[in-house]
N, C-alpha and C positions, 0 to 999 in steps of 0.2 A: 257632818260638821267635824271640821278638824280638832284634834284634842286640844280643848283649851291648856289643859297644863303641861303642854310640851311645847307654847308656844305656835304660831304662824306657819313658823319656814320649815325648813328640814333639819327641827332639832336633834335629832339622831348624829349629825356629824360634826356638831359642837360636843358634846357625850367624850371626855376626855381630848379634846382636840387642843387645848391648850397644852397639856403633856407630851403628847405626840410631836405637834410641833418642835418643842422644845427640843426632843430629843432628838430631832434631825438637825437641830440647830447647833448642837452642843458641839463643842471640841475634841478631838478623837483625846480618849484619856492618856497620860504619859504611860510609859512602857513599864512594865511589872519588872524588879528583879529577877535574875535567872533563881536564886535560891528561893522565893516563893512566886511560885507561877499560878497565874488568875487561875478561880478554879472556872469552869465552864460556861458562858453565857446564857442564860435562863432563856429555854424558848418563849417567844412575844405569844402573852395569850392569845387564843383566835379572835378575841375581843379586839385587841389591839390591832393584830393584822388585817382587819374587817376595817376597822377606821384607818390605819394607814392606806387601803389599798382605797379607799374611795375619797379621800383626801388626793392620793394622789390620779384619779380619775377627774376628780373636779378639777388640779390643776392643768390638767392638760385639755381638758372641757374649755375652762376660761382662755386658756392658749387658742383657742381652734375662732376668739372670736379675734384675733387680729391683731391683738395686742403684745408687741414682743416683750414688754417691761412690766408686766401684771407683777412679777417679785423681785424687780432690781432692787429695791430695798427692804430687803424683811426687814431688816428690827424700824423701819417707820410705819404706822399705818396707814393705808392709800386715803387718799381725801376724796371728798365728795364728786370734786371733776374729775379726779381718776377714774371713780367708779363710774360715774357717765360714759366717760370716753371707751370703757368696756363693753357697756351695755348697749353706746353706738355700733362700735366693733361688731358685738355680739347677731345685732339688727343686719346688718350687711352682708349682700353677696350671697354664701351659703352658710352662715355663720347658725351656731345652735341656735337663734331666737328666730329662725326663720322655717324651722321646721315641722311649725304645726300648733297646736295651743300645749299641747300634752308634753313634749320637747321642751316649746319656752318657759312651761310650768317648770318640769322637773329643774330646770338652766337656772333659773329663776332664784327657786330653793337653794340650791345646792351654793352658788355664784355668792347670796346673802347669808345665808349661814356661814360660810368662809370667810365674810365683810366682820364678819359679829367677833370671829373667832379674833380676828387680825387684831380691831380695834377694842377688844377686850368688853364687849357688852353683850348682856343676855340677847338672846335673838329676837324674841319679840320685842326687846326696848327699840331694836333699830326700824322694826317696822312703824314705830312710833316718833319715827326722825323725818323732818322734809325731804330727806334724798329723794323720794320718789316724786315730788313736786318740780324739783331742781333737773332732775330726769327729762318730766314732762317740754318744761321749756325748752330744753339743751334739745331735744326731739325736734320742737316746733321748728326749730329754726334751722335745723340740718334739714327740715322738709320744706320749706319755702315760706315758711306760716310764723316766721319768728313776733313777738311783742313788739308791739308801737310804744313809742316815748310814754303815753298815758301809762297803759299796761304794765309797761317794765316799773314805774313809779310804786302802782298799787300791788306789784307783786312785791317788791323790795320789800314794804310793810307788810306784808301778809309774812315773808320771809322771816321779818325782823323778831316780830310776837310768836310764830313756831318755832324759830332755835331758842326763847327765852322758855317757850313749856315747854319745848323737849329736853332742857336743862335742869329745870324744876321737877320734872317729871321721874329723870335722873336721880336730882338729890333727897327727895321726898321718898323714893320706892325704896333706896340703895336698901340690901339684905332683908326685905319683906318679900312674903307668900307671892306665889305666883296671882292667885286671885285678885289681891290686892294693887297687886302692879300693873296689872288685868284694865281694872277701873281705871286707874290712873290713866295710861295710853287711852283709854278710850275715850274719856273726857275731853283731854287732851285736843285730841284731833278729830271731836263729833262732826266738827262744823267745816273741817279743810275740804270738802269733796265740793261743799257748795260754795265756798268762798273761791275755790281756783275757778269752775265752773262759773260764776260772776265774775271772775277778770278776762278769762277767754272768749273769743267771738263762735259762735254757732262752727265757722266752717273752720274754724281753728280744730274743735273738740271732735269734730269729722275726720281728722288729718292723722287723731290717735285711735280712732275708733277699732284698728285691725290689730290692739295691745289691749283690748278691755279684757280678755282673761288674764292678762301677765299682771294688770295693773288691779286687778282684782284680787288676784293670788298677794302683791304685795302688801297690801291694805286689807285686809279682811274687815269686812264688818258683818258680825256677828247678827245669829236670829235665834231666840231659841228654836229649841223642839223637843218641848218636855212627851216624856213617855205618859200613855194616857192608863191611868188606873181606875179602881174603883177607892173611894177614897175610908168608906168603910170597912174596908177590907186591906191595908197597907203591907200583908207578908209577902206578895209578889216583891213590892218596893227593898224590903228588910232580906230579900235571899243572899243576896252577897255578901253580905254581915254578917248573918247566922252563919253561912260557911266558912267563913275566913276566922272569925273568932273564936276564943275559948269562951264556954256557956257562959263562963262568970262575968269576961267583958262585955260580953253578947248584953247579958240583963241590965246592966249599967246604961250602957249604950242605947238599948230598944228602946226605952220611952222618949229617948232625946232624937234620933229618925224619924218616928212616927211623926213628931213635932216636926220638923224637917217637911217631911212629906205633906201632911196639912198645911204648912206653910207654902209651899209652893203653890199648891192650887188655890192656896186664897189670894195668893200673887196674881198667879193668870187671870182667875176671874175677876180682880177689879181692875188688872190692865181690858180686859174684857171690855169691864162696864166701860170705864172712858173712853175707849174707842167708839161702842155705841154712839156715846154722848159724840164726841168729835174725833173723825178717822186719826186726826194727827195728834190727839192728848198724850198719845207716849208711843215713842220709836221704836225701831227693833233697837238699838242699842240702850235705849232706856229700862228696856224690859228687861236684858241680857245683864246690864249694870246690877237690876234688884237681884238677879237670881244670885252674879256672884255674891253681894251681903251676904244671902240667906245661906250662902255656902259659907263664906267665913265665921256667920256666928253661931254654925251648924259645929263647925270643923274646933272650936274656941271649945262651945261646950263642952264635945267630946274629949276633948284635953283635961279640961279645968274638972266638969263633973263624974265623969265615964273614969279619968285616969286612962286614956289610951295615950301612946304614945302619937307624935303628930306624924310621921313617918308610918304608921301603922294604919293610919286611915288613909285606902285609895281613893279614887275618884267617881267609883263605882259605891259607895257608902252615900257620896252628896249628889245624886242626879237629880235631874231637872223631871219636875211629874204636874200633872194634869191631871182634870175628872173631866167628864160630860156634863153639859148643866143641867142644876136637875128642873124640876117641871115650874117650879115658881121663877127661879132664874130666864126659862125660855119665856115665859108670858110676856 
């Protein structure tokens, strides 16, 4: 499972890309007097020269898929049929989306995270935008399979209500936790897979079948996969804790983990039970939604009661955890 708190895509090259940017952007500075001369320009951390050099990998990646005006306008950011007509590009010929799943993955990443960086949103908010719906269509019909009059009707509405939550979605999360923003996109767009999926014909969804990795990687939906413990015993769960902290936060902290850790498993087991009862009582995204909660009012305590700092707890403090059932649960 990809790290939820880093985000979908290939948040690694958003990681100061707003800066970098800039700074290729900028105007050379005026000239220094002769009687005080610059003092020497500061080597670019290797940090820095790590993200320029794959920034400028990517752009010449997005070059390769056929598109000569991918930057004629930096200071606008590309619009949604830009970015189609890219991703067309990109499908074409010997273009990087034709090279494999592993190829169109990495293309994929790298292509949308440069999308996020342009139009100035977190990367997973954008996986939480119809672009990759608007995508689909613009596909169908460069493949011979475009929307009939019905179709394009009940897509425009399906369109209409996704740009107003992915607006809301926007103004609701601005400056909250990743977890939190987490939920939001996911709610959000629980129901988009099956609503396009009812507007498309059988041999329409045929036509995209050889992009179910690319369109997979763009959308992710989540499953857990809590690590299975024993639940009387939670100091496997409590190791990263204990090592990372000093004893005194350490003690503060241990009783609110444990709580944590119990919590999880009493999650899964009654997500458990309802499936018993009816396979569909709660989804994988349903399940993945409780878990982030139980991380945020995991993450809450340890601030409020612990006094940790919020930057101080990783992501390896709130894991996701399970038990076996025991003998009265199996009967």
């Amino acid at each position: 499972m990809r790290d939820i708190l880093l985000g979908f895509l290939a948040g690694a090259i958003l990681a100061g890309a707003a800066g970098a940017i800039a700074v290729r952007r900028a105007a050379p500075p005026a000239a220094v007097p002769q009687e005080a001369p610059a003092p020497p320009a500061e080597e670019p951390s290797p940090e820095r020269r790590a993200l320029d050099e794959r920034l400028s990998s990517l752009r010449a990646r997005l070059g390769e898929g056929g598109v000569e005006d991918v930057f004629a306008d930096p200071e606008r950011p590309p619009s949604d049929r830009e970015v189609t007509r890219w991703l067309m590009a990109a499908l074409a010929g010997e273009g990087p989306m034709t090279r494999g799943d592993r190829e169109a993955e990495d293309w994929i990443n790298g292509a949308l995270g440069w999308l996020a960086d342009e139009r100035g949103q977190n990367q997973a908010d954008l996986e939480f935008g119809p672009l990759r719906e608007r995508f689909v269509v613009e596909l169908l019909e460069k493949r011979g399979a475009g929307l009939d009059a019905e179709q394009k009707k009940a897509f425009e509405k399906f369109l209409y209500e996704a740009e107003a939550a992915f607006a809301n979605h926007l103004a609701a999360t601005a400056g909250k936790p990743d977890e939190e923003r987490l939920i939001s996109g996911l709610k959000a767009t629980r129901d988009w897979e099956d609503r396009m999926a009812a507007i498309l014909r059988p041999e329409q969804i045929g036509k995209i079948g050889d992009l179910g990795v690319l369109l997979d990687q763009w959308r992710w939906l989540p499953a857990c996969e809590p690590r299975l413990i024993d639940p009387s015993d939670p100091e496997a769960a409590l190791e990263t804790a204990r090592e990372k902290l000093n004893p005194g936060d350490y003690e503060r902290a241990r009783p609110i983990l444990v709580e944590h850790v119990n919590a999880m498993v009493a999650m899964h087991r009654e997500v458990e039970k309802q499936r018993l009862e009816s396979p569909d009582a709660v989804s994988d995204v349903d399940e993945f939604i409780r878990y982030m909660e139980i991380r945020i009012a995991t993450r809450k305590r340890l601030v409020e009661e612990a006094g940790l700092r919020a930057d101080a707890i990783p992501p390896q403090f709130l894991m996701d955890y399970t038990a076996p059932r025991d003998e009265e649960a199996a009967e």
